[in-house]
C-alpha angles and dihedrals in degrees: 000000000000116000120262097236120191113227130195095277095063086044096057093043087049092058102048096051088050088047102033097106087053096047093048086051089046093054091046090055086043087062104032077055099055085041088064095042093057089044088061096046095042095031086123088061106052093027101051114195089359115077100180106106105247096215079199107063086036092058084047087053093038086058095045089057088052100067119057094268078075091076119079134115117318115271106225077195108073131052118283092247091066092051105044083050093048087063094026094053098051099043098053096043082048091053088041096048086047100047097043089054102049092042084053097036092047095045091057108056110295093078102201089147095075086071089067085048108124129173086356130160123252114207110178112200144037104230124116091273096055097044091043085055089050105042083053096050097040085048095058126123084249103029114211119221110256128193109205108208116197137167091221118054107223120030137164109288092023089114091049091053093048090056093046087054099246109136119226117206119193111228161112120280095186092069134081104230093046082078095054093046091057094046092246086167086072102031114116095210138352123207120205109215109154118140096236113070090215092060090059093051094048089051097046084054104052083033076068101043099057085053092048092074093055118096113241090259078079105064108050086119117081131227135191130213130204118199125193122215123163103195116081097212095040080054101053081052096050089046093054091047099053088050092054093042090045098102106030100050119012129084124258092229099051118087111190128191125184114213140165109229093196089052087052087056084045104057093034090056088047100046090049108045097013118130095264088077088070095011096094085049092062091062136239119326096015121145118242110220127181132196124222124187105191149029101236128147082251089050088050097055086035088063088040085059102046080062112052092035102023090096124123135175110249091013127115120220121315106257101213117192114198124178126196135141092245100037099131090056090043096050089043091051093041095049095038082064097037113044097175092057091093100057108248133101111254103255101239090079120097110297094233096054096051108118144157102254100180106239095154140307102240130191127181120198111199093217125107124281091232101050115014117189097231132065091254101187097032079056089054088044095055103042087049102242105098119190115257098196141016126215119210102197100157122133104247138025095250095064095039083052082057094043099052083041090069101045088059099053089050093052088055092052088047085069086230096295096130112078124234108320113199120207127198110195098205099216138123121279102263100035091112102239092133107044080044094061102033101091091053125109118292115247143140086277090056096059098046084048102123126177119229116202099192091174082064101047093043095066105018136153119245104182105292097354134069130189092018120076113240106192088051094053092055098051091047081060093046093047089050093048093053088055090051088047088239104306121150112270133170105240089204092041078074122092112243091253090069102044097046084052087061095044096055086046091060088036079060092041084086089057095052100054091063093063099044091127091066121093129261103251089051089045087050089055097046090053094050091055098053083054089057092050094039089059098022079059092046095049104270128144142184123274138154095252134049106245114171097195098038081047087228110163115183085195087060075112129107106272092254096068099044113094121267086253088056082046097053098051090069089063101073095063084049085055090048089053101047092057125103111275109243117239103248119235102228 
């Protein structure tokens, strides 16, 4: 997932199609003034007897250069000036009058101007995630130019788009000559957001086969794709068969990446409000707990990364509550994907390997998320494991204001015995959540009140990237280049597999670094078990033998019965984190 970085090419092409309108003026008062000059120098020429300059019968002259009568052989009899503005007027005012055309004519409809687009961006969809992507790209302090590429032709947010200076462009991804139409050969990076995952997958493919036909002397620059793909497990299979397919029929030039935006909001909201922030406070061997209000896509990959990052040395299992009114359908569905998600080992490995490997301790309440029927804070009270956080994933503001309603009339039934409970509201900026709470009571819930956009966080702008997350992809080399002590290595010589392992093991770096004070050996287990989580959720499973593409792990066991070697090769990462965090160049 390397950045897409704008160089100076891109710069000076962004600021002369921002001042091209002043530098095309500036060029028409560069020749009207050599024409007066010349004028000046030459008036006996044109003026005859009267040598006073007629500013009259120069502007009539000055006209007549202008248009294409000005052009003819060079005239040894008049003054340079004249000459050099009898060639300079008419071919400005002819590049003027062309460009201005095709960049009108092209904007409305036409869209010949798509055939000047270089190093441009390729959005396909026209859901929120695609527009969000455009409007931040297009609101940069050096806007790139997007093409915004739809099956409808007007949708919510188009006009919006149109004023920003994105071009949309009505088509077809799943053709091949949608991509030339769209220029796909000069494009710096595509992004695939369509809402259906299949759509993604059939434009990626013809995206391939219009660049099949090009010789490889096309395809020195690089572009990166970014496929979305929502389903976890859809998206291990599509991962794998791009790998197999890699050499035989993409494109060299073409770097794809398959990614979930909801997941990346997922992992960002828990990594920034998640129980580890107040979890070393509590002190040792108490339980995180955690508190979700909805059953919302967002709620379901919320729940995928408190397992695979809610880990903590000293700490038992993460108890996740969540409360929807169809909870019972949602935890049968999500575990009915995800095995693993309940903790336990599937029975038909061998008997003597079956063990309890904490994932999380999950418990879903059919009630609804507004006004659920049991004292949901004074029950984690009693039973000693208070939740830390709350998580408001509902699908409109009216339901998070009720929800949050709620929480606060419990608190105040709780007589104040639960400690600060912070609650994130995951909704767009401008639903009103805020404004709408803002005239409650004021109470410790009040102040650890916090506002999620996860429209926002799902397609954000780090620097020069965007969907991707920079910071991470960094750490996840750096990490890679501690294990190999600091040899040369090609990051994208590397499957997926590895290079995503490295990534969820930065993303848990955050994590890490709140739990220095622990000991080595707790920090090790910890870290095994977020291994375990990290493959058991990807569908691996244990096996004598280590097989990569039957994704077959001998150390898928609780940390006390590997070997002591097994043991020892989760200490480098602990060294890694325990390191002083450089100080990032921006």
């Amino acid at each position: 997932m390397q950045p897409i970085k704008q160089d100076r090419f891109d710069r000076l092409r962004w600021w002369y199609r921002r001042n091209a309108w002043l530098l095309f003026a500036g060029g028409m008062l560069i020749g009207v003034l050599m024409a007066v000059w010349g004028f000046n120098v030459g008036k006996g020429f044109y003026f005859g007897a009267d040598t006073r300059l007629q500013w009259a019968d120069a502007a009539y002259y000055i006209l007549q250069m202008i248009s294409l009568n000005g052009f003819g052989p060079l005239n040894p009899e008049i003054p340079w000036q004249l000459n050099v503005a009898r060639f300079w007027l008419p071919t400005v005012f002819f590049f003027t009058a062309l460009s201005g055309v095709l960049r009108v004519v092209g904007r409305n409809g036409v869209g010949l101007s798509r055939y000047f687009l270089d190093q441009h961006i390729i959005v396909c969809g026209h859901g929120a995630q695609a527009i969000e992507l455009v409007r931040q790209y297009r609101s940069r302090a050096t806007p790139a130019e997007v093409l915004l590429v739809s099956s409808v032709n007007e949708f919510s947010g188009a006009a919006d788009l149109r004023s920003l200076g994105a071009m949309l462009h009505m088509d077809d991804i799943g053709t091949v000559s949608s991509w030339r139409t769209m220029r796909a050969e000069r494009a710096k990076a595509i992004y695939f957001l369509e809402e259906g995952e299949h759509r993604n997958l059939n434009g990626f493919e013809a995206l391939c086969r219009s660049e099949a036909g090009r010789s490889r002397s096309d395809g020195k620059r690089i572009c990166k794709c970014f496929i979305h793909v929502g389903d976890s497990a859809l998206r291990r299979w599509v991962v794998e068969s791009l790998e197999n397919m890699q050499q035989a029929r993409i494109p060299h030039r073409l770097q794809w990446f398959v990614f979930s935006a909801w997941e990346q909001c997922a992992r960002d909201l828990f990594l920034l409000h998640g129980p580890h922030l107040t979890q070393s406070a509590l002190g040792p061997h108490a339980p995180p707990s955690m508190l979700i209000l909805g059953a919302s896509p967002l709620a379901e990959q919320l729940l995928m990364q408190a397992a695979k990052l809610g880990h903590y040395p000293g700490a038992g299992k993460l108890q996740v509550t969540l409360v929807a009114p169809d909870a019972a359908a949602f935890e049968q569905s999500l575990k009915a994907r995800f095995p693993a998600l309940d903790g336990r080992i599937p029975e038909r490995w061998d008997p003597e390997e079956r063990a309890l490997i904490p994932l999380l301790d999950l418990t879903c309440v059919s009630a609804a998320a507004e006004a659920p029927p049991l004292d949901l804070l004074g029950v984690g009270q009693r039973e000693g494991a208070p939740f830390q956080v709350c998580f408001v994933c509902v699908d409109d503001a009216h339901t998070a204001v009720r929800a949050v309603d709620m929480l606060r009339a419990q608190y105040r039934d709780a007589g104040g015995r639960q400690p600060g409970l912070r609650t994130v509201v995951c909704l767009p900026q401008g639903s009103g959540v805020l404004e709408r709470l803002a005239h409650a009571p004021s109470n410790a819930l009040s102040a650890g009140l916090t506002l999620f956009d996860p429209l926002a966080y799902s397609c954000r702008m780090e620097t020069h990237e965007s969907v991707l997350v920079e910071q991470s992809e960094r750490d996840a080399q750096d990490i890679y280049r501690f294990f190999v002590n600091g040899q040369a290595f090609d990051w994208w010589g590397l499957s997926e597999l590895e290079r995503d392992s490295n990534r969820q093991a930065a993303d848990h770096l955050k994590v890490k670094r709140h739990f220095l004070a622990h000991g080595d050996e707790a920090q090790m287990q910890a870290e095994h078990t977020r291994w375990c989580a990290e493959r058991l959720l990807a569908g691996w499973r244990f096996g004598p033998v280590k097989d990569l593409k039957k994704r077959i792990s001998p150390n898928l066991r609780p940390y006390e019965a590997l070997p002591s070697v097994e043991q020892e090769k989760n200490r480098p990462i602990i060294q890694y984190a325990r390191r002083p965090v450089p100080a990032r160049v921006p």
